[in-house]
N, C-alpha and C positions, 0 to 999 in steps of 0.2 A: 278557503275554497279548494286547493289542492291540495293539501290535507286529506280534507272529506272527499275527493275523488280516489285518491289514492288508498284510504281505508275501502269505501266500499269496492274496489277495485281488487284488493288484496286480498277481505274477506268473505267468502262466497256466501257464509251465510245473510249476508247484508245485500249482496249482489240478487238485485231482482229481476234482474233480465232472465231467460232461458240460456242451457247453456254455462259456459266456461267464460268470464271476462279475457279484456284484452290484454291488460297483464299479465295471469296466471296462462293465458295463451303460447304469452312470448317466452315466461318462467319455465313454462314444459318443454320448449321448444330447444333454449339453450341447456337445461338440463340432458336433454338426450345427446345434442350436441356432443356437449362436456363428455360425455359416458363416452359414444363412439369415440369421440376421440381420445382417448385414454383406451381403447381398446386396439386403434391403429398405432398408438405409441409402443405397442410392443410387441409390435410386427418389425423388426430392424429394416426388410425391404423397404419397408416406406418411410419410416421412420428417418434412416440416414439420411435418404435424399432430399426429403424435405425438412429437416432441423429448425429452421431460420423458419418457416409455415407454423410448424405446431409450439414452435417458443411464441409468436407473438399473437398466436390462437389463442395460449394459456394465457395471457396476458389480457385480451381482450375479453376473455370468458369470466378471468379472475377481477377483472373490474366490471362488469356486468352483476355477476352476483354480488359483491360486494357492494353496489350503488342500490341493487334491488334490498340485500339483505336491509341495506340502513334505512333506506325508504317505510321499506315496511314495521320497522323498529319504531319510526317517528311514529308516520300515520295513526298506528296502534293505542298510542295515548286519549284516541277520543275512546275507546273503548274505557269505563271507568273501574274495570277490572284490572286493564294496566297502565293504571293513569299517574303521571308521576315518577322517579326514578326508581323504587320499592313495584310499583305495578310491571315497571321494564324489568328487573331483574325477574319478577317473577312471569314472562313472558320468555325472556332467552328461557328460562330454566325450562319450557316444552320439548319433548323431545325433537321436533321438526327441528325448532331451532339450534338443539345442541348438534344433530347431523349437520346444519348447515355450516357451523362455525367450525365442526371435525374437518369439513370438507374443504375449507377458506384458508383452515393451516400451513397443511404443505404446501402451498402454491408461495406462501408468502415467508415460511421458514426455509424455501429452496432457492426464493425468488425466480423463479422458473429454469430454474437449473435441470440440467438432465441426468444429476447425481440425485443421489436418494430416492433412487423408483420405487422402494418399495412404501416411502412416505407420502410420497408424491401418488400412488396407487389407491389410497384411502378416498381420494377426489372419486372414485366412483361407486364411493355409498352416497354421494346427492339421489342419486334412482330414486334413494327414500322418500326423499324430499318430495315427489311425487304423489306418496298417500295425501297429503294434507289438502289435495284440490276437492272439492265437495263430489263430482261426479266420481274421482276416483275412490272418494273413503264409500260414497254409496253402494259401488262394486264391490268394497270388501265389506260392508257391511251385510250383504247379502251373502257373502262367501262365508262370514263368519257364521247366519242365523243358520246356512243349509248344511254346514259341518254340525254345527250344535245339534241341530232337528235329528239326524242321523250317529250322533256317538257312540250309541249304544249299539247299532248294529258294525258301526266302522272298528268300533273294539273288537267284536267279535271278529270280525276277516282278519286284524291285527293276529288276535290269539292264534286262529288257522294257519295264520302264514308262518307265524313263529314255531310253532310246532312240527309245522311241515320242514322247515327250516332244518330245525336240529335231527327230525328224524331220519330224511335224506341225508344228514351230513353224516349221522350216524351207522347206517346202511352200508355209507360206500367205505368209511373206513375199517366197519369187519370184513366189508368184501377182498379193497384194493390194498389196504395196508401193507401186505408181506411183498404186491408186485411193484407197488408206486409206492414207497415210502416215506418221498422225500416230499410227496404231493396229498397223501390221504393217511401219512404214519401216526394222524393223531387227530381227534373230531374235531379242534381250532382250526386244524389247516385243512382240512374238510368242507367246513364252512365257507371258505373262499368261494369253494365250487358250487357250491348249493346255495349264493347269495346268486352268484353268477347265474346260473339256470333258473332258476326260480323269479329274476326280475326281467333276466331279457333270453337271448337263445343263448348265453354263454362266449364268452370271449374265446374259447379254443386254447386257452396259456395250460389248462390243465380237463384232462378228461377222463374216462377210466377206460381201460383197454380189456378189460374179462367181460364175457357177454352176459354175464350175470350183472354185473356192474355197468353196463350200456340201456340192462334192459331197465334196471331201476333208475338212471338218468335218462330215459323217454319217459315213464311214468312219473318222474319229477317235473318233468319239462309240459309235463301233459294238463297237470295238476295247478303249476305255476301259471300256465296261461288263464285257465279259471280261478287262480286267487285276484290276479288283477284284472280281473271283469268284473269280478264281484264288487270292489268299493267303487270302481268308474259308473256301475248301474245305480249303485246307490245314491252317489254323489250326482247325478244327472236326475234322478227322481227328485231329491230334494230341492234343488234349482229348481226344475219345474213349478214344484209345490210353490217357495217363496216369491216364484215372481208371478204364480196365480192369485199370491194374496195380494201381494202390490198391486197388480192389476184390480182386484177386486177393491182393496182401501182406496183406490183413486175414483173409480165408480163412484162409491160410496161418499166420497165427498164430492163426486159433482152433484150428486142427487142432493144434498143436504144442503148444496147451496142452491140451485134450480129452488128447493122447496122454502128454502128463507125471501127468494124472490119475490113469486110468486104468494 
């Protein structure tokens, strides 16, 4: 009996309520937990103060997943795909699972130590762990079909960018080279500056100072703003599109059952 609560608990394709069960509820919950905090672990202001707080956080978060992870390992066996010790091995072997045991290491090869941060840091690829809830793979399953639908034109602004890319970088180092050499004496270190301009307004660590070379970093910056409008409209068109079909596939099966009714 709790077994089979805990399966369809676990896996959402089985879960027929609406919605997110109450488990993968709690699962996302300390998931993010876990995240934030591993993101205030390396904040020292807070961190000092409270040591003895996030040691027995880790502790409490690392037996949690850990109880969750095993739970769901058992439950799993009524599924007859991983039934048996052969079916479990080939269930760890998903990638969900292999993040989650990436993630179970360091807390337990450190034993919650506050040495080996950068081991202990790997605790916040669990995020992944995330995809595997039904509502969140549906998100990306949409994000996947409206990148697909759109490749061929996101190539294209790719190709644009790229070329606008090198031929800006190229511009400023015939321009600036002889006055900034140490900034545009060669099209690689050029690049820097025409990555900088071209994705956002420029960071200011390198600019050109000849007005010939100002006038062509405005018409870089000018240009730059309509390359990233272009895939953001594309990308918004296509969402559109896929969740007018979703919308539409749903109609379409209420009618189909209205007409079985009836």
């Amino acid at each position: 009996m709790l077994k089979n609560w805990l399966y369809h608990q676990f896996d959402q394709n089985h879960w027929n309520s609406k919605g997110i069960s109450l488990l993968n509820m709690l699962s996302i919950f300390f998931i993010l937990a876990a995240v934030i905090l591993q993101i205030l672990e390396t904040e020292q202001t807070i961190y000092e103060p409270n040591k003895n707080l996030f040691y027995w956080a880790d502790w409490v978060l690392a037996i949690i997943f850990t109880l969750e992870f095993s739970l769901r390992l058992w439950s799993y066996g009524l599924n007859p795909q991983y039934k048996g010790i052969r079916g479990r091995l080939r269930y760890l072997k998903k990638p969900r699972n292999i993040i989650d045991i990436i993630t179970l290491i360091p807390f337990y090869a450190t034993l919650g130590s506050s040495s080996w941060l950068w081991l202990r840091s790997l605790r916040a690829l669990r995020v992944f762990s995330l995809i595997r809830h039904r509502v969140l793979m549906s998100a990306f399953r949409l994000l996947y079909k409206a990148v697909s639908s759109r490749k061929t034109e996101l190539l294209v602004t790719l190709i644009l960018a790229l070329t606008m890319l090198f031929t800006s970088a190229t511009f400023l180092y015939l321009i600036e080279r002889n006055v900034q050499p140490e900034t545009f004496g060669s099209i690689p270190r050029a690049l820097w500056w025409s990555i900088a301009t071209l994705t956002t307004v420029g960071y200011g660590d390198v600019t050109p100072i000849t007005a010939l070379g100002k006038f062509v970093a405005g018409i870089t910056a000018l240009i730059g703003l309509a390359l990233v409008a272009m895939p953001t409209g594309i990308l918004a068109a296509a969402f559109s599109n896929e969740f007018q079909k979703r919308r539409e596939e749903k109609e379409r099966v209420k009618e189909n059952c209205l007409t079985d009714v009836y």
